[in-house]
N, C-alpha and C positions, 0 to 999 in steps of 0.2 A: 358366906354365900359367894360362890368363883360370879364370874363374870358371864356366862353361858346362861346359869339359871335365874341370873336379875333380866338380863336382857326377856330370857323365856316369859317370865313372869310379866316384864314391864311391855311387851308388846304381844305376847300371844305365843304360841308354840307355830300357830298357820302362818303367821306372819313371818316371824321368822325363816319357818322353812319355804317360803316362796322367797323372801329374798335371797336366801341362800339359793336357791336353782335359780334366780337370776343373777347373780354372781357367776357363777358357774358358766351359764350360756353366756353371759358378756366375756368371760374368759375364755371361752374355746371360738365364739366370733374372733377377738383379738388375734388370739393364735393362726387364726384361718387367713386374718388380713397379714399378717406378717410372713406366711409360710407363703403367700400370693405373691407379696413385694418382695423377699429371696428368690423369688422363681424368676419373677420380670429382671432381676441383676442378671441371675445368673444366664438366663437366655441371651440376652444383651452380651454379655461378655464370650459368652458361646460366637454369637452374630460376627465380633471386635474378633472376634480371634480366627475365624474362618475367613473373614477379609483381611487379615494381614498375611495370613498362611496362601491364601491364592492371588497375592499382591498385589490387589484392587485397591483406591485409594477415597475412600471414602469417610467422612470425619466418624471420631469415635463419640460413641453414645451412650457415657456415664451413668446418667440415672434413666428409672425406667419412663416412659412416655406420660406425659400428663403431669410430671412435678416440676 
């Protein structure tokens, strides 16, 4: 017996597949919060770079706001 159909057997087939779609949505939340925090760098750095390029002096701002 694999691993799949003890688990099926030992909590339900419904069970199962509702965990598995919350698996799922806690994984594409994650992805969303990460593809968020890539954006806040890369704007940031966008920011750092258009203030060095028009030679204003203003301190640089490594991580995104709020950490």
């Amino acid at each position: 017996m694999n691993a799949e159909k003890f688990v099926g057997k030992l909590l339900g087939e419904k069970k199962m597949e509702a965990m598995v779609q919350r698996l799922d949505r806690l994984t594409r939340d994650e992805s969303r919060l990460a593809v968020a925090q890539i954006l806040e760098v890369v704007h940031g750095l966008v920011q750092n770079t258009n203030v060095v390029m028009e030679g204003e002096q203003y301190p640089l701002r490594l991580s995104p706001v709020g950490c």
